[in-house]
C-alpha positions in Angstrom: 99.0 83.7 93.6 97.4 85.2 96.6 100.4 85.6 99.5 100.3 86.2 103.2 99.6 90.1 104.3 102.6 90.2 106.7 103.2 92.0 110.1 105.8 93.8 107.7 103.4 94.9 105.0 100.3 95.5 107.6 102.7 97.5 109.5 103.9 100.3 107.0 100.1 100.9 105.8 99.4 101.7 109.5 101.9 103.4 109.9 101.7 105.8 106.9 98.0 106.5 107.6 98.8 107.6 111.1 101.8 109.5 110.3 99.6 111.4 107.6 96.6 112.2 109.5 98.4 113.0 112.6 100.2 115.1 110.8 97.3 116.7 108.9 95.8 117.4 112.8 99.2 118.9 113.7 99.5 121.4 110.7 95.3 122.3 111.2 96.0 122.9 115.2 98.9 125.1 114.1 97.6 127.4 111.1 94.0 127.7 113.9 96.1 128.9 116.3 97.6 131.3 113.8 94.7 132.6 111.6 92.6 132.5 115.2 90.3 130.3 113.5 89.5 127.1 112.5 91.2 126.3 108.4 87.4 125.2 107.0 87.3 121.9 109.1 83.6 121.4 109.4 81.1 121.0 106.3 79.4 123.7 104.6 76.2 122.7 102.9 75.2 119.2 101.2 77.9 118.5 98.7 81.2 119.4 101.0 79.1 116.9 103.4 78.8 114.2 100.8 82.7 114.3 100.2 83.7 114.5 103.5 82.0 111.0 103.7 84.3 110.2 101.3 87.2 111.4 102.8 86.1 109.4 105.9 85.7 106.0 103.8 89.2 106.6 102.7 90.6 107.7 106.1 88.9 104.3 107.7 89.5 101.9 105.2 93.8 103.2 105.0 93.5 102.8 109.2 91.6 100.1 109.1 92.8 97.6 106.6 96.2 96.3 108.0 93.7 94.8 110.9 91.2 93.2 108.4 93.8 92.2 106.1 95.5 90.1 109.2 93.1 87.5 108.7 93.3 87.2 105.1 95.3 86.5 101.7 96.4 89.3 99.4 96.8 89.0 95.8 93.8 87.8 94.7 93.0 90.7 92.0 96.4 91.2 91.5 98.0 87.5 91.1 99.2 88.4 87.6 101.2 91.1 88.6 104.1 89.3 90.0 105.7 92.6 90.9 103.5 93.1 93.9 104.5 90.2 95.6 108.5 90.7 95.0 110.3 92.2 97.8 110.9 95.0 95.0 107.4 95.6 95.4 107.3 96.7 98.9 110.1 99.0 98.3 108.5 100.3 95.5 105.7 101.0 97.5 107.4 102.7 100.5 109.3 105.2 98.3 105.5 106.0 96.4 104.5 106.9 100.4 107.6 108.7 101.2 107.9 110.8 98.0 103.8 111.6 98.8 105.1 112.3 102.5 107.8 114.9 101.3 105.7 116.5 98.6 102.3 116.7 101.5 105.4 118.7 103.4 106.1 121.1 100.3 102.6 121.7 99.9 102.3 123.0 103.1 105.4 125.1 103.2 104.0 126.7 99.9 101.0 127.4 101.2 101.4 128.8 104.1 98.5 130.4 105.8 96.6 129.9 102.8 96.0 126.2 103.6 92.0 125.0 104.2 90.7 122.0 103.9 87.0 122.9 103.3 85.8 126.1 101.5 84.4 129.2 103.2 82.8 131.4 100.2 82.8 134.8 102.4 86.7 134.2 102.9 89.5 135.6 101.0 92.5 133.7 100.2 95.8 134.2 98.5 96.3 132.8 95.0 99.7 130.3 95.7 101.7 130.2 92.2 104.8 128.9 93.8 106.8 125.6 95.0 104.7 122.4 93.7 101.8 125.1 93.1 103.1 126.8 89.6 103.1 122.7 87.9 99.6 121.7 89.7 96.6 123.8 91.2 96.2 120.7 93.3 99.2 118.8 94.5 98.2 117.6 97.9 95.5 115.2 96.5 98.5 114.3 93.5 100.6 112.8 96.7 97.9 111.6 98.5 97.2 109.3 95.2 101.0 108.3 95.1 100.9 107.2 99.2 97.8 105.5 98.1 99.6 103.8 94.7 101.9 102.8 97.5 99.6 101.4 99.8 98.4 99.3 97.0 101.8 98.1 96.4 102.2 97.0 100.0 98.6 95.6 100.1 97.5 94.4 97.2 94.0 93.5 97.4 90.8 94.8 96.2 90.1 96.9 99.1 93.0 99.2 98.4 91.8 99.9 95.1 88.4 100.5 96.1 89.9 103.1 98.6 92.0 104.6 96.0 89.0 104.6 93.7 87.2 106.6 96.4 89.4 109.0 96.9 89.8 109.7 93.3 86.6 110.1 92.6 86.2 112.6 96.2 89.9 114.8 94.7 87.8 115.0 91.2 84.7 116.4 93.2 86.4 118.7 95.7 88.9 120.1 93.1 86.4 121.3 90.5 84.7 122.5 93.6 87.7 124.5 94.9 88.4 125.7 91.2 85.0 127.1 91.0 85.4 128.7 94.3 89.0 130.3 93.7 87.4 131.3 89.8 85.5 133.1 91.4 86.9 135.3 93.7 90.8 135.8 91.6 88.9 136.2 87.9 91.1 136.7 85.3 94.6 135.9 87.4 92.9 132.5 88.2 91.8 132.0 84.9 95.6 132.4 83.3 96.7 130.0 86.0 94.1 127.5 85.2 95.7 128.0 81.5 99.1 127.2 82.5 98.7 124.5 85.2 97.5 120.6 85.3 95.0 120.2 87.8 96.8 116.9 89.4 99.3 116.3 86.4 101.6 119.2 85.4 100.9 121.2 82.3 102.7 121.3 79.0 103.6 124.6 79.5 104.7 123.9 83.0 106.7 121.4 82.1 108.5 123.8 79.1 109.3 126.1 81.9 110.9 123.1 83.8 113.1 122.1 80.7 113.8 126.5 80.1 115.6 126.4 83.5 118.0 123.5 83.2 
């Protein structure tokens, strides 16, 4: 049941990508100009390099597909999921981008200065334990995944899950990576975080202390 890829449908995917990563260059140009340096943009050493390839896939292929997918069907994987080609769907798939909009937002807020993108081994940073951060040690790669689910709503073809698949697999990489990193230099206060926190899901014990408040 492949269907047409519509100006309509074309049009939010662009437009969530650009609003992300012009977003993401805002908040870097920002925190640089008030740390006085840059938040860990550029690469350090062989792995970092390999994800950021990854994270360039995924950047290129979000951009990129509304202008492939102008010349072509959508629906072919997806034909027996009749959901994806309801009007429903679509606005299914723009409230997944906008609730991984928002939470992108919180993140920042929460993390203040803190915020890097890459990791610098000789730097210090502050152990964030609140707003999004005292359910999941990474929640900024959780809403990514939900503007992707989204994307996949409003394009469903085999290239959005490939991209989604990507970026999965990068998160998966770059969190162990960051937990190693922030292990590392916070010991045992890291350590009974990592005990009490999901790393892109929330924790039972998070989630207790949820259900305590209300």
């Amino acid at each position: 049941m492949p269907i047409d890829c519509g100006l309509l449908r074309r049009s939010l995917v662009l437009g969530s990508a650009l609003l992300y990563w012009t977003g993401v260059i805002i908040h870097a140009v920002r925190l640089r100009a008030r740390i006085g340096r840059s938040p860990n943009i550029q690469p350090r050493g062989l792995r970092e390099s390999f994800l950021w390839t990854g994270w360039f896939l995924v950047i290129a292929g979000w951009i990129g597909q509304p202008f492939i997918m102008k010349h072509y069907a959508c629906g072919t994987l997806f034909s027996f999921i009749r959901f994806f080609f309801h009007p429903v769907g679509v606005v299914f798939g723009v409230l997944l981008a906008a609730c991984g909009h928002i939470g992108t937002l919180w993140c920042y807020s929460a993390l203040g200065d803190s915020w890097r993108i890459g990791i610098n081994k000789n730097e210090l940073t502050t152990l964030v334990k609140n707003g999004p951060y005292r359910f999941v040690r990474h929640p900024i790669y959780l809403f990514q995944m939900l503007i992707l689910t989204g994307m996949l709503f409003l394009l469903p073809t085999l290239f959005s899950f490939v991209i989604l698949l990507i970026h999965f697999i990068s998160t998966r990489l770059k969190a162990s990576d960051e937990e190693a990193y922030l292990m590392g230099i916070h010991g045992s206060a890291y350590r009974d975080y990592l005990s009490r926190t999901g790393r892109l899901l929330p924790h039972w014990l998070s989630l207790r202390q949820i259900f305590r408040r209300n």
